[in-house]
Backbone as JSON Lines, residues from 0, in Angstrom:
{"i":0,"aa":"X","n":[73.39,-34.99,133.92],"ca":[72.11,-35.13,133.23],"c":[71.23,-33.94,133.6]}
{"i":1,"aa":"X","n":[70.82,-33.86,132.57],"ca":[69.45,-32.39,132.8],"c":[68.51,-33.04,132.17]}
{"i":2,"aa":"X","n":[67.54,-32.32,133.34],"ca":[65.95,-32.79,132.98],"c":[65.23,-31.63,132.9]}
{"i":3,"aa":"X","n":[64.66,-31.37,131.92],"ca":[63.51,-30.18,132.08],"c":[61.85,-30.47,132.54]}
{"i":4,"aa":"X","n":[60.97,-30.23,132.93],"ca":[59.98,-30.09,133.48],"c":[59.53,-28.86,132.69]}
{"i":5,"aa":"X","n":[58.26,-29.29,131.58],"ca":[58.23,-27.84,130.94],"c":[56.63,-27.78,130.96]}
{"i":6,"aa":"X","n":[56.05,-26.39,131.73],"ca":[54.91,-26.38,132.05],"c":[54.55,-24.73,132.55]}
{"i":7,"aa":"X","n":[53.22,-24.79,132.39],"ca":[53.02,-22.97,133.33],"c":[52.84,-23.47,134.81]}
{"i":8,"aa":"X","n":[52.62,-24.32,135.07],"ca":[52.54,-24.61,136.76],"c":[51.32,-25.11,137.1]}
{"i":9,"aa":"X","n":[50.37,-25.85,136.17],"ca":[49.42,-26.54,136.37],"c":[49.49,-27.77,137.46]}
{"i":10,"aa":"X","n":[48.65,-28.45,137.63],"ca":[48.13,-29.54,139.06],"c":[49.31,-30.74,138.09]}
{"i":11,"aa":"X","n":[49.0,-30.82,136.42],"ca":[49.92,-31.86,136.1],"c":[51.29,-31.43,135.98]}
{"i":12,"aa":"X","n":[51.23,-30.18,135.88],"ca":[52.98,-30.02,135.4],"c":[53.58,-30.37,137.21]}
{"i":13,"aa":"X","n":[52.8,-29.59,138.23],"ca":[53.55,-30.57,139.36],"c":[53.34,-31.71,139.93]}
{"i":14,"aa":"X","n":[52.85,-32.55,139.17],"ca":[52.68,-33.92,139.12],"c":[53.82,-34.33,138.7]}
{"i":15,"aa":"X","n":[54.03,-33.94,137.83],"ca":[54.91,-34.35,136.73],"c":[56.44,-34.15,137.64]}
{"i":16,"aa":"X","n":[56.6,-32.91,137.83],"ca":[57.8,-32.4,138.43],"c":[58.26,-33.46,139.71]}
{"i":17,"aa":"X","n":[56.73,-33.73,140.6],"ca":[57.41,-34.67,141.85],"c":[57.73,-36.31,141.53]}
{"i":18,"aa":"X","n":[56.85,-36.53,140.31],"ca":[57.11,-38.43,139.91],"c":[59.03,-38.05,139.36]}
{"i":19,"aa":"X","n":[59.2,-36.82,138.76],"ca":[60.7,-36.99,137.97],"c":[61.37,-36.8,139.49]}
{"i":20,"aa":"X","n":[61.43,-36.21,140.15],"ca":[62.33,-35.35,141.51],"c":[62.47,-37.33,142.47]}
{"i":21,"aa":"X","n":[61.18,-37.37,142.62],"ca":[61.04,-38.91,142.95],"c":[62.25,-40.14,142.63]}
{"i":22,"aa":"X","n":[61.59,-39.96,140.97],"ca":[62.66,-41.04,140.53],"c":[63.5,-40.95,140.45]}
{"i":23,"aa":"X","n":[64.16,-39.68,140.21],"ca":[65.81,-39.22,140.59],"c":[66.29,-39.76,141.59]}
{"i":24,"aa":"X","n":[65.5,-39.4,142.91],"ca":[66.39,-40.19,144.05],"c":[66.31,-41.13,144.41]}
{"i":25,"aa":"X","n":[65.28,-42.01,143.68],"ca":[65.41,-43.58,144.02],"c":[66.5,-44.33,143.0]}
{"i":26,"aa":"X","n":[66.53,-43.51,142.05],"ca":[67.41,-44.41,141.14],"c":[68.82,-43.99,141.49]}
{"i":27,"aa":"X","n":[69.14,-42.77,142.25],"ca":[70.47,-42.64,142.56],"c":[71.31,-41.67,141.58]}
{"i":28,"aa":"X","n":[70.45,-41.34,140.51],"ca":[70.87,-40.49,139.46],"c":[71.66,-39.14,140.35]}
{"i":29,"aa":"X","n":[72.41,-38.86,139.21],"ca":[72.7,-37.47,139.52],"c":[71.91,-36.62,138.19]}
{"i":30,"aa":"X","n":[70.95,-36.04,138.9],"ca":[70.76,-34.98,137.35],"c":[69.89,-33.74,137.77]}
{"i":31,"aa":"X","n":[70.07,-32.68,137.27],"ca":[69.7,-31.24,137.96],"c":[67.97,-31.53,136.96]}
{"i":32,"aa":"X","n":[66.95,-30.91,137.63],"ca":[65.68,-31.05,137.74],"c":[65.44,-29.92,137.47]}
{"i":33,"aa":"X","n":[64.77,-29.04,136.75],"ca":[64.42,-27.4,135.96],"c":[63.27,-27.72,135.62]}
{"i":34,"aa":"X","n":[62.67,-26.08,136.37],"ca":[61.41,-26.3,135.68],"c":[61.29,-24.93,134.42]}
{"i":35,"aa":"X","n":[60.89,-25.6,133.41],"ca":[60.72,-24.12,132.34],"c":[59.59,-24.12,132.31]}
{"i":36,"aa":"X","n":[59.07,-22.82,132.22],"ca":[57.49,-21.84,132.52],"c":[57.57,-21.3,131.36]}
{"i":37,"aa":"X","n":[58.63,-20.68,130.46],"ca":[58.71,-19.58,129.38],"c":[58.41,-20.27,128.06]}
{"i":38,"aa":"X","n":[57.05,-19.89,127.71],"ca":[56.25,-20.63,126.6],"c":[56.9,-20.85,125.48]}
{"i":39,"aa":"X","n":[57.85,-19.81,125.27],"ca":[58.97,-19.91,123.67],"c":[60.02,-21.23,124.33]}
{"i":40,"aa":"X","n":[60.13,-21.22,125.36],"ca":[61.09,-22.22,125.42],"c":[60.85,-23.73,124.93]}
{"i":41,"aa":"X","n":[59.35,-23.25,125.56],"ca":[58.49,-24.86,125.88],"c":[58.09,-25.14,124.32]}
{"i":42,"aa":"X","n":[58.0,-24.26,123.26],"ca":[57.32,-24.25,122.03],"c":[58.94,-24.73,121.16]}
{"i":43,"aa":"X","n":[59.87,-24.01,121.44],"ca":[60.91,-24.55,120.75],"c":[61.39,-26.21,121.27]}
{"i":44,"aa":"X","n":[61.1,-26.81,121.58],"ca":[61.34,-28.15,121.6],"c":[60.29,-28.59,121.21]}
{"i":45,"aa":"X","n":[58.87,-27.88,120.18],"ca":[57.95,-28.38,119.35],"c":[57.01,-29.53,120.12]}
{"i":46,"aa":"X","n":[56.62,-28.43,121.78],"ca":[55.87,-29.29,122.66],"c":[55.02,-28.22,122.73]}
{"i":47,"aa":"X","n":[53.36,-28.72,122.2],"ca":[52.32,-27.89,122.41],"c":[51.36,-27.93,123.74]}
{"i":48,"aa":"X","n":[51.8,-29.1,123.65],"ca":[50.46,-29.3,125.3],"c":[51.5,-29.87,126.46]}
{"i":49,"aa":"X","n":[51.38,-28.96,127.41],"ca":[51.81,-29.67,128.53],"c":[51.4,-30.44,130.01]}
{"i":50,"aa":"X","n":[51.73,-31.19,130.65],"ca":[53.25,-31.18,130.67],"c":[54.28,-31.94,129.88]}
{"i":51,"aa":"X","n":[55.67,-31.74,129.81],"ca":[56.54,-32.39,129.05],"c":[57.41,-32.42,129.55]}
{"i":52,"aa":"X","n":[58.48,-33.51,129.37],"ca":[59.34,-33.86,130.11],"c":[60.94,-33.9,129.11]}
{"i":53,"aa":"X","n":[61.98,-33.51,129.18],"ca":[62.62,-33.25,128.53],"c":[64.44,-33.67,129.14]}
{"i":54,"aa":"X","n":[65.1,-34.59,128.56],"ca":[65.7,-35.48,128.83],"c":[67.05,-35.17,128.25]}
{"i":55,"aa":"X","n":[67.77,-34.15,128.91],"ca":[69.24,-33.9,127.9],"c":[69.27,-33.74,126.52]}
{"i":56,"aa":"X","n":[68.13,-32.58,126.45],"ca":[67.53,-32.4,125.49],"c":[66.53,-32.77,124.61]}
{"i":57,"aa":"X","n":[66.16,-34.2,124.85],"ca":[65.24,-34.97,124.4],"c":[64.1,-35.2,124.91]}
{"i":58,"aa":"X","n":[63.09,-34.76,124.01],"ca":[61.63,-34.46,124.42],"c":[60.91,-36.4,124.84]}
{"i":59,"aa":"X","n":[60.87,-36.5,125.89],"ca":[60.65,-37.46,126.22],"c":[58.81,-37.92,126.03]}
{"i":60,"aa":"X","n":[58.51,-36.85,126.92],"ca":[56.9,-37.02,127.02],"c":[56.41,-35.67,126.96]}
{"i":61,"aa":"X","n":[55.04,-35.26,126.12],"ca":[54.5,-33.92,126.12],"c":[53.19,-34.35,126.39]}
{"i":62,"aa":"X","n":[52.23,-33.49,126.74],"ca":[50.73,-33.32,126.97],"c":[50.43,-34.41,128.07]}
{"i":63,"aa":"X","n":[51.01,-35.46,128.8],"ca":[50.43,-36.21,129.99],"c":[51.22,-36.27,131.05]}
{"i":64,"aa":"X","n":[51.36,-36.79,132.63],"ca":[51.72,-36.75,133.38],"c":[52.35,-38.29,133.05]}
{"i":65,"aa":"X","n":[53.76,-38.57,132.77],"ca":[54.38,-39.77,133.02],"c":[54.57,-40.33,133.82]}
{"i":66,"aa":"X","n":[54.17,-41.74,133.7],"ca":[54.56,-42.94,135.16],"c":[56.17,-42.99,135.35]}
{"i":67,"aa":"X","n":[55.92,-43.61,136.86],"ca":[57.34,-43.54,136.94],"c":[58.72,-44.72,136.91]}
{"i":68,"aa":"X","n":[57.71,-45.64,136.69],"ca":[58.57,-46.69,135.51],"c":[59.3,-46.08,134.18]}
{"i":69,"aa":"X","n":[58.22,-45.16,133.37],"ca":[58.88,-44.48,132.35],"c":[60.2,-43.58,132.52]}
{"i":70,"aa":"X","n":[60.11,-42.78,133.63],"ca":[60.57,-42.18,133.76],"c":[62.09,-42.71,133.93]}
{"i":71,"aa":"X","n":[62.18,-43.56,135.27],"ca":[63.32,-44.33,135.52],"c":[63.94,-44.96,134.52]}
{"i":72,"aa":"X","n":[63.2,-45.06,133.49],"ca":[63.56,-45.76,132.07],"c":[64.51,-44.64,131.47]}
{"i":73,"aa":"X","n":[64.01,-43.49,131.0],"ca":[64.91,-42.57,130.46],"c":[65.69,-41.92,131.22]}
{"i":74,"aa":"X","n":[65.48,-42.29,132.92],"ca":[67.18,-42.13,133.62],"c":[68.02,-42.54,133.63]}
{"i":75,"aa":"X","n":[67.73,-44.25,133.44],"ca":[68.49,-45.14,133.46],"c":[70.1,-44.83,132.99]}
């Protein structure tokens, strides 16, 4: 599993980064954790505001810091 973390490095994008890194290891997942900074990257998955969270390709959450119930949800 890949997770992206897509952000310039704001207070939420590492919010964001430690609730996903978090729930990774409570849930036991195996899945590599990336953070993308490169704005074309972050714009081609048609995410304007960040942070966003991005789920084996699937744009999970954009523009807020996700709980981590949610999160564990799309690790599941």
């Amino acid at each position: 599993m890949k997770i992206e973390i897509l952000g310039s490095g704001c207070a939420k994008c590492k919010k964001t980064k430690e609730i996903v890194e978090q729930a990774v290891n409570e849930a036991g997942v195996d899945a590599e954790v990336v953070k993308v900074e490169d704005m074309d990257t972050i714009l081609s998955y048609g995410v304007m505001l960040t942070p966003g969270v991005v789920v084996d390709g699937d744009v999970k959450i954009a523009g807020k810091v996700p709980s981590m119930d949610n999160v564990k949800k799309w690790i599941a």
